[in-house]
N, C-alpha and C positions, 0 to 999 in steps of 0.2 A: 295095788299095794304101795309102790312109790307116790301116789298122791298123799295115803296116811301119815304116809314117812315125814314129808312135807308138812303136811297140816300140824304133824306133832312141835318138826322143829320149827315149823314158826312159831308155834304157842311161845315154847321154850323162848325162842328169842324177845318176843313180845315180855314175857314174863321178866326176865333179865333189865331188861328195860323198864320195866316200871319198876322194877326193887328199885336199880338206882337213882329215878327219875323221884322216887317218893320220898329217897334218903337227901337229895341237895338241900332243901331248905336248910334244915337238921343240921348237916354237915355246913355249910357256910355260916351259920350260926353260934354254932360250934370253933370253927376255923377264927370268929371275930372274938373271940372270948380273951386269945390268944394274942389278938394281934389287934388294931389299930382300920386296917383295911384288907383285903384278899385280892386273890385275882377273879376275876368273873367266868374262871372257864370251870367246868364239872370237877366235883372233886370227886376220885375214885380210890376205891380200897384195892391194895396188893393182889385182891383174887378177882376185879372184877375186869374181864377182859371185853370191847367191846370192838364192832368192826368199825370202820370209817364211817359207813353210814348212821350206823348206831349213835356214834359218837357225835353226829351231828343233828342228830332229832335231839339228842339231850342239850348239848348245846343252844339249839333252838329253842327249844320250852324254858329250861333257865334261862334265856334274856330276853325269852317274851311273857312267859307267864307266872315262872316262880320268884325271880327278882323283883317283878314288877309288883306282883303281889305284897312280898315284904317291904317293900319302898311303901307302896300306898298304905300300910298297917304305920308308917315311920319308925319303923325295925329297924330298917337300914336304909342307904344311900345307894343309889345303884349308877354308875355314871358310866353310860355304854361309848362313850368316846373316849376315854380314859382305861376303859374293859375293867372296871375297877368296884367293889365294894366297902363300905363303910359303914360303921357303927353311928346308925341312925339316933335320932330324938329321944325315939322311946325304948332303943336297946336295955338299958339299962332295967326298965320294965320285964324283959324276960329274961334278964341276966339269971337270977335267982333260980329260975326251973331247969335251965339249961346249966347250972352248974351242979344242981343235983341229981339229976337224970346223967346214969352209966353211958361212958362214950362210947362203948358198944351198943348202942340202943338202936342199932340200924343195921346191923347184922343178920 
């Protein structure tokens, strides 16, 4: 019975974890609309509580794969020595969608 228990709540956590692993791009996107550059660490909503570890697989995938992704699109500038983001080349390119898509769109 305590293994179900288990298997459920990792789901849960697994799950947890991909809403807001699916929400950064979105959210840093969003964050540049506003501003000029960001900081390169996970942005999180008021309800989303993660452990340490948690917080450092997200960490991980934004500055290995979802940063680097929007850099290589030239979205954005990603300067991992600085931990800093910037409004790339082609920002401006998806300025337009991103200003009309609801900022709750990741909720």
């Amino acid at each position: 019975m305590t293994d179900n228990r288990a298997v459920r709540e990792k789901r849960c956590d697994d799950d947890r974890i991909e809403r807001v692993l699916s929400a950064q791009q979105w959210r840093v996107l969003r964050a540049l609309l506003d501003e000029r550059s960001v900081s390169a660490d996970p942005i999180l909503r008021k309800a989303e509580m993660l452990d340490s570890g948690e917080y450092l697989t997200i960490c991980y995938e934004l500055h290995h794969v979802l940063l680097p992704e929007l850099a290589d699109m030239g979205v954005v500038e990603f300067d991992r020595f600085e931990d800093e983001v910037r409004r790339g080349q082609r920002f401006d390119e998806v300025r337009r969608s991103l200003e009309q898509i609801a900022d709750d769109h990741d909720k």
